[in-house]
DRENNU-121971 format. One line per field, with one value per residue (C-alpha): z negated, x negated, y; residue number from 1; residue in one letter. Coordinates in nm, 3 decimals, always signed. Layout:
N
c3	(Z:...)
c1	(X:...)
c2	(Y:...)
i	(NUM:...)
aa	(A:...)
END
This chain:
422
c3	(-16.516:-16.220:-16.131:-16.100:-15.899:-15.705:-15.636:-15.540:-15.271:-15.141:-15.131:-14.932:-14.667:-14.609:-14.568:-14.303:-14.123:-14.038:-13.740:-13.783:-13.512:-13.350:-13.378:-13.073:-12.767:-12.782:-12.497:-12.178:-11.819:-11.535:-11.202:-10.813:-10.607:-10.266:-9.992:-9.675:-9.357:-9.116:-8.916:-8.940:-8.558:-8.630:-8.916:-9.229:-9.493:-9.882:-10.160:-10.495:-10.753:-10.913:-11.186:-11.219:-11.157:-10.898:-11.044:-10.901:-11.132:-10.963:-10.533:-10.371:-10.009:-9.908:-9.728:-9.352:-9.410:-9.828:-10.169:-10.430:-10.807:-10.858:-11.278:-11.550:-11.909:-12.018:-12.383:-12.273:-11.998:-11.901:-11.744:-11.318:-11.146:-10.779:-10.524:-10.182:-9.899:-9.623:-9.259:-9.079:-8.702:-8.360:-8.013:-7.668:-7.502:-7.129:-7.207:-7.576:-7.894:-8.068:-8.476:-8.658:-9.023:-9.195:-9.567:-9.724:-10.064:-10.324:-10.607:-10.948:-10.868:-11.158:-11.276:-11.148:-10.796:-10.514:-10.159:-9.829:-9.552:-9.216:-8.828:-8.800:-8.392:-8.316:-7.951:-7.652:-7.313:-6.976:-6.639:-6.400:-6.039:-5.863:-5.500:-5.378:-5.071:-4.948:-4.980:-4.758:-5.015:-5.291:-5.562:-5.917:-6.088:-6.498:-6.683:-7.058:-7.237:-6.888:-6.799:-6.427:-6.208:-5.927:-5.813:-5.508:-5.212:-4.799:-4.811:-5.067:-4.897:-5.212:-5.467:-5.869:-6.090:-6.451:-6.810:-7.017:-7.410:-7.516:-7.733:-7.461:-7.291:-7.081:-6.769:-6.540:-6.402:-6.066:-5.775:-5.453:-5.147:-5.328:-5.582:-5.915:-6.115:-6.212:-6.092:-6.310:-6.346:-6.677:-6.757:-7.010:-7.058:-7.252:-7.356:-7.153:-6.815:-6.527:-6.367:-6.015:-5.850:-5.560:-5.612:-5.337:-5.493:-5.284:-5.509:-5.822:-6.071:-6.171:-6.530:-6.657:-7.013:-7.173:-7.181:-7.576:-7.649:-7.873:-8.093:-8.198:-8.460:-8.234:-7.907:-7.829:-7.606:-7.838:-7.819:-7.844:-7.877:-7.860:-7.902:-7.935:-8.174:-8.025:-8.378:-8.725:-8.832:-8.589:-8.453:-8.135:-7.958:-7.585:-7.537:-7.363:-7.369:-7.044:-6.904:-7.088:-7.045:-6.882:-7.113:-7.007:-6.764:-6.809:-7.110:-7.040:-7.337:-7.484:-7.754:-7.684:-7.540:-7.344:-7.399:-7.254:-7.369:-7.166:-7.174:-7.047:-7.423:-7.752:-8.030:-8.373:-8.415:-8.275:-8.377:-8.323:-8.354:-8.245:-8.328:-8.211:-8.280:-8.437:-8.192:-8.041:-8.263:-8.593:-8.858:-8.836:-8.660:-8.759:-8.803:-8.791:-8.790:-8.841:-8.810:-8.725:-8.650:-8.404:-8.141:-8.385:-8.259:-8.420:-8.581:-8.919:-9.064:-9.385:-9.654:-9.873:-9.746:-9.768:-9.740:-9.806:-10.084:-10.150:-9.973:-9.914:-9.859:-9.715:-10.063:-10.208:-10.064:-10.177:-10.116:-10.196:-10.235:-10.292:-10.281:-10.315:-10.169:-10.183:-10.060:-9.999:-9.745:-9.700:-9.373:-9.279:-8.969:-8.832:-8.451:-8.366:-8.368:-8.578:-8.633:-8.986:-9.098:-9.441:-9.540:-9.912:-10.039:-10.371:-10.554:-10.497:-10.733:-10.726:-10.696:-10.617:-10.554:-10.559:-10.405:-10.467:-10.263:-10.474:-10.488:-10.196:-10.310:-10.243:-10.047:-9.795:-9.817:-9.721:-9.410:-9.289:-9.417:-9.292:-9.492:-9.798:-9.721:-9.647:-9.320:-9.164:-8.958:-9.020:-9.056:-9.308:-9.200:-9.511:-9.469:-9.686:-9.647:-9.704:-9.747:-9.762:-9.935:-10.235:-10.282:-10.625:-10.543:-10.671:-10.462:-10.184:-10.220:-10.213:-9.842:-9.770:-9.990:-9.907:-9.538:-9.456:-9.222:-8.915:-8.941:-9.301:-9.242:-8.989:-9.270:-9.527:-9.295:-9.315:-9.242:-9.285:-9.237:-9.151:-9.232:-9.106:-9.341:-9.193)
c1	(-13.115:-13.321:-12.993:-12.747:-13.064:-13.013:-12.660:-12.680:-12.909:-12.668:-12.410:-12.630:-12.756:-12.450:-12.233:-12.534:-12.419:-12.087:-12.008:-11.770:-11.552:-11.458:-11.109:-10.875:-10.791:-10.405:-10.423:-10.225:-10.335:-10.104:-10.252:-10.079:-10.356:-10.368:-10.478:-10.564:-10.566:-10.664:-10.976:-11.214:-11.075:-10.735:-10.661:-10.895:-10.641:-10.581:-10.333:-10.252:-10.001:-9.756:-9.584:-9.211:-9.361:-9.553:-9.865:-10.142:-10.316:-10.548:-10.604:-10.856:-10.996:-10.899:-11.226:-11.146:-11.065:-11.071:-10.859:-10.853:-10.702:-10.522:-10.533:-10.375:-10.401:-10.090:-9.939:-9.618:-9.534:-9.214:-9.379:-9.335:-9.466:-9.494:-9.718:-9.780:-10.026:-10.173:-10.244:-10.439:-10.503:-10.628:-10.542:-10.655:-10.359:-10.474:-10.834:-10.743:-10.770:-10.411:-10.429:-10.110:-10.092:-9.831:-9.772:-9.504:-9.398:-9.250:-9.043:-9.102:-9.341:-9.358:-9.693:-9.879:-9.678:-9.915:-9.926:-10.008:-10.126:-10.097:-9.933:-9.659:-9.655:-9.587:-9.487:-9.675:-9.685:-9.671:-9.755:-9.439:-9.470:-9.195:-9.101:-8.749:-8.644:-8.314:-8.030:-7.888:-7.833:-8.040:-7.763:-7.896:-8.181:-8.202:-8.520:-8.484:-8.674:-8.929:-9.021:-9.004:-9.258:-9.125:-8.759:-8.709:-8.609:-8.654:-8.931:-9.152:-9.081:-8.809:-9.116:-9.050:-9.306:-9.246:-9.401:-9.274:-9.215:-9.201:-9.283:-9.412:-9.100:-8.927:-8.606:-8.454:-8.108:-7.990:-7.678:-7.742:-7.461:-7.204:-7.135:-6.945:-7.177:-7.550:-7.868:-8.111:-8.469:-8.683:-9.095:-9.326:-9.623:-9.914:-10.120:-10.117:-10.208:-10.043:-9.702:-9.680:-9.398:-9.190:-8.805:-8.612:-8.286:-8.052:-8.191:-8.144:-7.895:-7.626:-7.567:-7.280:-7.251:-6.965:-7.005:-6.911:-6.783:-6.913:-6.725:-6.918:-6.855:-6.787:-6.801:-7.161:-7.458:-7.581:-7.978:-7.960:-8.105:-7.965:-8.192:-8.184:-8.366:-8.600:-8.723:-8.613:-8.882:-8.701:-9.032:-9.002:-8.717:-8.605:-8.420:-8.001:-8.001:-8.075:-8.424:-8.553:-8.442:-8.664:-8.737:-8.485:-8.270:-7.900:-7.736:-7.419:-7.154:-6.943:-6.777:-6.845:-7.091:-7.088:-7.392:-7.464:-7.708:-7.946:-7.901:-8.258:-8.342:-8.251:-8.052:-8.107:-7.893:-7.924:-8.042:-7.884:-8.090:-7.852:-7.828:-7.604:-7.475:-7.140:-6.972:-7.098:-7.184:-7.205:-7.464:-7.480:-7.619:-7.557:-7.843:-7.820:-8.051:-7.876:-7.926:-7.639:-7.576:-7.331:-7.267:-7.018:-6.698:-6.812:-7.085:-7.082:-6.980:-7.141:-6.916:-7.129:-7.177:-7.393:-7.328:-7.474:-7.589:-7.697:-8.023:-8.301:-8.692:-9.019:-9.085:-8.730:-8.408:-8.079:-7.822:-7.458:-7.441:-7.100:-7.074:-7.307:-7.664:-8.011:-8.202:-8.259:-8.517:-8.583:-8.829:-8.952:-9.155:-9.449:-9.486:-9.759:-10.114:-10.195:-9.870:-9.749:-9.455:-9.385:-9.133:-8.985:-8.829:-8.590:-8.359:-7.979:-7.716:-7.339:-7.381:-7.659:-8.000:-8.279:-8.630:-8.936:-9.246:-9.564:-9.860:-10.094:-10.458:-10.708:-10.875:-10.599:-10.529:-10.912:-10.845:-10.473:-10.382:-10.029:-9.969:-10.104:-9.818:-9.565:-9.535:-9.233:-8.956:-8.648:-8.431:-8.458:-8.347:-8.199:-8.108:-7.897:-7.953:-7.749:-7.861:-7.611:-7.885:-7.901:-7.878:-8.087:-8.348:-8.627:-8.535:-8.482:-8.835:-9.035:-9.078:-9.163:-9.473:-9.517:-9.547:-9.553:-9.259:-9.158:-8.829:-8.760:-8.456:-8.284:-8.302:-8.189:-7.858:-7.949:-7.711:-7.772:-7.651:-7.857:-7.736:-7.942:-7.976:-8.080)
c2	(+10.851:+10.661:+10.459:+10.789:+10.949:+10.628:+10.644:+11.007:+10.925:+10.638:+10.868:+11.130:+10.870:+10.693:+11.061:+11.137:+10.805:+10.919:+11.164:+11.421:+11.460:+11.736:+11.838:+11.722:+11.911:+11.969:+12.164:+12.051:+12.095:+12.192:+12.043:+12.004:+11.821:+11.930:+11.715:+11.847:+11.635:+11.909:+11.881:+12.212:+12.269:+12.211:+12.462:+12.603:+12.529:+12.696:+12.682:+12.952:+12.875:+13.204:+13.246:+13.363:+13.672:+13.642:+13.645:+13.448:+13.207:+13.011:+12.980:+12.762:+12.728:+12.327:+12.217:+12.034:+11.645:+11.680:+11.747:+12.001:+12.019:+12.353:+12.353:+12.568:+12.565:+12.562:+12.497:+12.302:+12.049:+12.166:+12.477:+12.528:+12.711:+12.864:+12.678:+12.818:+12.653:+12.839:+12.652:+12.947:+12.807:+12.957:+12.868:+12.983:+13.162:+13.292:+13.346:+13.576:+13.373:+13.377:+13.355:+13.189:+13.230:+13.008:+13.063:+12.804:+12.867:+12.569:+12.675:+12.552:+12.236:+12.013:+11.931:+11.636:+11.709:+11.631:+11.798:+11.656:+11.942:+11.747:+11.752:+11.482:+11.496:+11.142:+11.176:+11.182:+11.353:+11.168:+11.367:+11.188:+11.189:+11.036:+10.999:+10.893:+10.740:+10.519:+10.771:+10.967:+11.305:+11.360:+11.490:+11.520:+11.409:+11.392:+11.312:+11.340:+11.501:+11.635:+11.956:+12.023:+12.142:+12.070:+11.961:+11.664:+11.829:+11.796:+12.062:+11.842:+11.474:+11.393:+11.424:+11.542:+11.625:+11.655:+11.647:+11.366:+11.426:+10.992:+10.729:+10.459:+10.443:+10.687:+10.668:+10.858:+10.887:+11.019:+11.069:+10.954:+11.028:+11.127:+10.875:+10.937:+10.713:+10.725:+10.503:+10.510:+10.349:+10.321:+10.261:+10.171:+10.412:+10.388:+10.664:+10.990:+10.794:+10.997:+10.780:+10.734:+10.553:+10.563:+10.440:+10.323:+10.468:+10.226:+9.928:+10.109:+9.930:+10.122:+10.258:+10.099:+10.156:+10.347:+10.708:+10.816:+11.163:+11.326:+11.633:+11.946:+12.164:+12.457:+12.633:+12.762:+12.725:+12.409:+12.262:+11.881:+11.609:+11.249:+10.927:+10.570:+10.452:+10.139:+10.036:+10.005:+10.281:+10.489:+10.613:+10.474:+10.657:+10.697:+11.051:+10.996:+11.374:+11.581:+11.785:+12.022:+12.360:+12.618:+12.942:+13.213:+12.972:+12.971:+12.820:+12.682:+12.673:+12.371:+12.162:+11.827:+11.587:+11.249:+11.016:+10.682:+10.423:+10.271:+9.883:+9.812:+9.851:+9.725:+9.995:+10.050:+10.305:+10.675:+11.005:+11.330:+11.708:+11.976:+12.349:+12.627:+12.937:+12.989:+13.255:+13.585:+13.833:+13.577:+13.591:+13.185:+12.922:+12.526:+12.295:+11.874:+11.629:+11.302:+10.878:+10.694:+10.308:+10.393:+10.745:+10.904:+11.114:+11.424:+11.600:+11.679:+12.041:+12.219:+12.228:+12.503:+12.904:+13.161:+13.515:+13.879:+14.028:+14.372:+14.518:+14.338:+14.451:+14.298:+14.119:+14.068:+13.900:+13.823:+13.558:+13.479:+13.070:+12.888:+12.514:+12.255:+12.180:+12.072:+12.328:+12.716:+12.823:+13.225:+13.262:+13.575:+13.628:+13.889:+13.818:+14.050:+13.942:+13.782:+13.596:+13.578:+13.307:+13.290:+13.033:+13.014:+12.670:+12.761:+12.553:+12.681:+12.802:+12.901:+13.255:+13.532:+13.371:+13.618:+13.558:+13.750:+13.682:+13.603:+13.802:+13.782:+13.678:+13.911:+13.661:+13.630:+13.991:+14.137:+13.892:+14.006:+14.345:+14.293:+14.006:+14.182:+14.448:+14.210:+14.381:+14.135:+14.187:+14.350:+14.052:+13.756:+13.388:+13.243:+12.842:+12.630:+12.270:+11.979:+11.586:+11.323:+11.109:+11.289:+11.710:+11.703:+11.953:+11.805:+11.474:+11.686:+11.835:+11.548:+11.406:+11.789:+11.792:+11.386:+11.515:+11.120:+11.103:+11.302:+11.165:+11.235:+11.524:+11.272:+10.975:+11.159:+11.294:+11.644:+11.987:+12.287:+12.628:+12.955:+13.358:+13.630:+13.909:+14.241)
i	(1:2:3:4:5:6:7:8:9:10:11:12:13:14:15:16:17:18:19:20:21:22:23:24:25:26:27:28:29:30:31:32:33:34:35:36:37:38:39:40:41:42:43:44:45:46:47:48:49:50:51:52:53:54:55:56:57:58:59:60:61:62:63:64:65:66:67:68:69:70:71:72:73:74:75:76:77:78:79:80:81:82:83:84:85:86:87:88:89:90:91:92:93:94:95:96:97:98:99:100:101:102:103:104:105:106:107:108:109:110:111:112:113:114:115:116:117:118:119:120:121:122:123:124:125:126:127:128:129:130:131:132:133:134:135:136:137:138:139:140:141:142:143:144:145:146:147:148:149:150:151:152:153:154:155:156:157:158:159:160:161:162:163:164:165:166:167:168:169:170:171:172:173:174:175:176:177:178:179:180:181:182:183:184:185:186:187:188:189:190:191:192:193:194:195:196:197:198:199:200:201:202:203:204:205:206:207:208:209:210:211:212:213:214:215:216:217:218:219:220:221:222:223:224:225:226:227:228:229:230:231:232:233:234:235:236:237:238:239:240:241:242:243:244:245:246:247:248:249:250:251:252:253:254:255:256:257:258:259:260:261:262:263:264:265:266:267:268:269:270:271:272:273:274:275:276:277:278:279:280:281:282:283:284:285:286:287:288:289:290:291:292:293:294:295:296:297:298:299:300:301:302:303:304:305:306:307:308:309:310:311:312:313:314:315:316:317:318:319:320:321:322:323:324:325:326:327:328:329:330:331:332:333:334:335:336:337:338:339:340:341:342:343:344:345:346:347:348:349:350:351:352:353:354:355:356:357:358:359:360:361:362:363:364:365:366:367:368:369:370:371:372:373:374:375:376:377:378:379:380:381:382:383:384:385:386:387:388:389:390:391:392:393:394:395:396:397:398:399:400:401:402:403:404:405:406:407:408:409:410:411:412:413:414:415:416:417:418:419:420:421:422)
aa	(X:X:X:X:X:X:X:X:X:X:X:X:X:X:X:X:X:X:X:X:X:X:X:X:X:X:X:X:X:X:X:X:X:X:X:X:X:X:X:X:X:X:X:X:X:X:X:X:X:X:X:X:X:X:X:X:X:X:X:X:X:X:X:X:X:X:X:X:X:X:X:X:X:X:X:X:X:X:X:X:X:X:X:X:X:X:X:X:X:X:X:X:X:X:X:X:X:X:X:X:X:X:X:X:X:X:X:X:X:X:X:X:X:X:X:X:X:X:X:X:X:X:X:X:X:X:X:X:X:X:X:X:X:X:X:X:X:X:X:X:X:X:X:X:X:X:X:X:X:X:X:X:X:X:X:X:X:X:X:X:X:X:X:X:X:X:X:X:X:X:X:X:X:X:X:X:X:X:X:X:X:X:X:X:X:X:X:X:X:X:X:X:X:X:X:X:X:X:X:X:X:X:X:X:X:X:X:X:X:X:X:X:X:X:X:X:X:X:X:X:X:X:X:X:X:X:X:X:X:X:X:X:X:X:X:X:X:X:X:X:X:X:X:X:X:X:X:X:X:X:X:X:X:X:X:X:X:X:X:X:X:X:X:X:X:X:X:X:X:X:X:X:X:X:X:X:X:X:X:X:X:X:X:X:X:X:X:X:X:X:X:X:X:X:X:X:X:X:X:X:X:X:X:X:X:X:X:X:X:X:X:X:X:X:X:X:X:X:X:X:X:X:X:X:X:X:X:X:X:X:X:X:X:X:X:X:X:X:X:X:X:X:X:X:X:X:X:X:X:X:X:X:X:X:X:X:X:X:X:X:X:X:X:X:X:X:X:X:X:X:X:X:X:X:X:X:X:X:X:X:X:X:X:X:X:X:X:X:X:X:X:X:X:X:X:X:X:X:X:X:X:X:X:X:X:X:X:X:X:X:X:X:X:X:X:X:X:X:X:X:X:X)
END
């Protein structure tokens, strides 16, 4: 009797000994991480995920300079979802603060996906005063990528002024007494420290180099932008194009382009940005952004289309795709104050693509009542984009949310073609 006494207290003690555990948490988490390299003075930053339906699961304010996790419980980890970021920023525009809300809107994100918020603005700007002397006419003066402020002339002693887009190095070319080719002189620059020079144009080498012709797609009054590329990173570029247009100046119309090099400086191939409309009266204009080892002889043209389909509303638009590309962007824009862009990236399909905005958040909608109405426009811009790197949509996705490189489009060969839907 005393030993099974005995061996029923053993048994109690040692079945006190052992933990039971608790059972294990099958449960999966959905998470995008969000990381926000904004300053509190550049932009107050946020981020909501949707469903299919447009149903807003979780948002989150982004603190200035910091990260957040945007979670889920979900049951399966095939589930996407709907993220959207918000950059909300303010600017003094002639003594009124201007608000700019920008919404952009990433179609089914893969768990895990992470999202960098940040301003890739790698160039610099470079105040250029220059005075000429040693010609007898002043002809024509080019500086790429300069804004002018004030043109050489007998009144102003032969003096230009202009603003400088660059990266460290910047040139000029000009036609002195009637001759056929250019002079040209280039400059390092460092920082934004104001240039000052006077050129004695009659000592000015000449600019030699072959001029290469290059074919466009298309008759129209194209925007351009031709650079050689100074580095392998392709970051440090010095613009072959022409001045910058002034807003609401003429904008002469043509097909092709000649560009010469500079041989002051090395080459590492060239990059090409050029958009245009298709013809008077068209729905389309033609996108590029392009690296190439060599000037080509023609631009690239979109071998995909997009075209109209059915009506469309503030919240929900429709497009016809055929062929084959990476990436489907529907912007729609409020340009009142303040100003509203909301940009939607999709994944494409042969056939009718249908996009429905998400739900605002209240929080976004107590603060901009025409965004919580989807008070746009009337028209829609709806982009396809091609990649000659790789059209897989999620592969096509990723430097957008990496927001690492500045010159990710022109790396990956990118073309794309824009409808606008009324």
């Amino acid at each position: 009797m005393r030993n099974t006494i005995m061996a029923a207290l053993g048994c109690l003690l040692l079945s006190s000994c052992i933990k039971t555990e608790p059972p294990a948490n099958t449960q999966l988490i959905y998470k995008i991480t969000v990381h926000n390299h904004f300053t509190p003075i550049q932009a107050k930053c946020a981020a909501f995920i949707a469903d299919a339906d447009g149903r807003v699961s979780v948002f989150r304010w982004i603190p200035a300079l910091d990260s957040v996790e945007l979670e889920i419980p979900i049951a399966s980890p095939s589930d996407r979802f709907d993220c959207t970021v918000v950059r909300i920023s303010t600017s003094l525009n002639q003594g009124q603060m201007d608000t700019s809300v920008l919404l952009q809107t990433y179609s089914r994100i893969r768990g895990g996906t992470e999202i960098h918020l940040r301003d890739n603005y790698y160039q610099q700007l470079t105040d250029v005063s220059l005075t000429f002397t040693g010609f007898n006419t002043f002809d024509t003066l080019v500086v790429p990528d300069g804004m002018s402020f004030e043109e050489p002339n007998a009144s102003n002693g032969y003096k230009a002024i202009y603003k400088v887009r660059n990266t460290g190095k910047l040139w000029v070319r000009l036609k002195i007494n009637g001759e056929n080719n250019w002079r040209y002189a280039s400059f390092e620059q460092s920082g934004t420290t104001p240039l000052v020079a006077t050129l004695n144009t009659a000592q000015l080498p000449v600019l030699n180099t072959p001029v290469h012709t290059i074919q466009f797609p298309f008759l129209s009054n194209w925007t351009y932008k031709v650079d050689q590329m100074l580095d392998p990173s392709g970051l440090q570029l010095l613009p072959l194009g022409e001045t910058i247009r002034v807003p609401g100046g003429l904008l002469p119309t043509w097909d092709k382009l000649g560009i010469q090099g500079v041989p002051d400086f090395p080459s590492n191939g060239y990059r090409i940005l050029a958009h245009g409309a298709q013809s008077a009266g068209s729905p389309y204009t033609y996108y590029t952004d392009a690296i190439y080892p060599e000037l080509p002889d023609a631009l690239p043209i979109p071998d995909f289309d997009l075209g109209q389909n059915g009506s469309n509303s503030n919240r929900i638009a429709s497009i016809q795709c055929s062929g084959v590309f990476g990436v489907l962007r529907f912007l729609r824009s409020n340009t009142g104050q303040p100003s509203i862009h909301w940009e939607a990236t999709v994944q494409p399909k042969t056939g009718p693509v249908t996009l429905t905005l998400p739900d605002v958040p209240t929080e976004l909608a107590a603060l901009f009542p025409d965004l919580a109405n989807y008070n746009f426009g009337p028209s829609i811009s709806v982009r396809g984009e091609s990649y000659s790197r790789s059209n897989a949509y999620e592969e096509a996705l990723l430097p957008m949310l990496l927001n690492n490189d500045p010159l990710w489009q022109a790396k990956a060969g990118y073309v794309g073609r824009e409808i606008i839907l009324q």
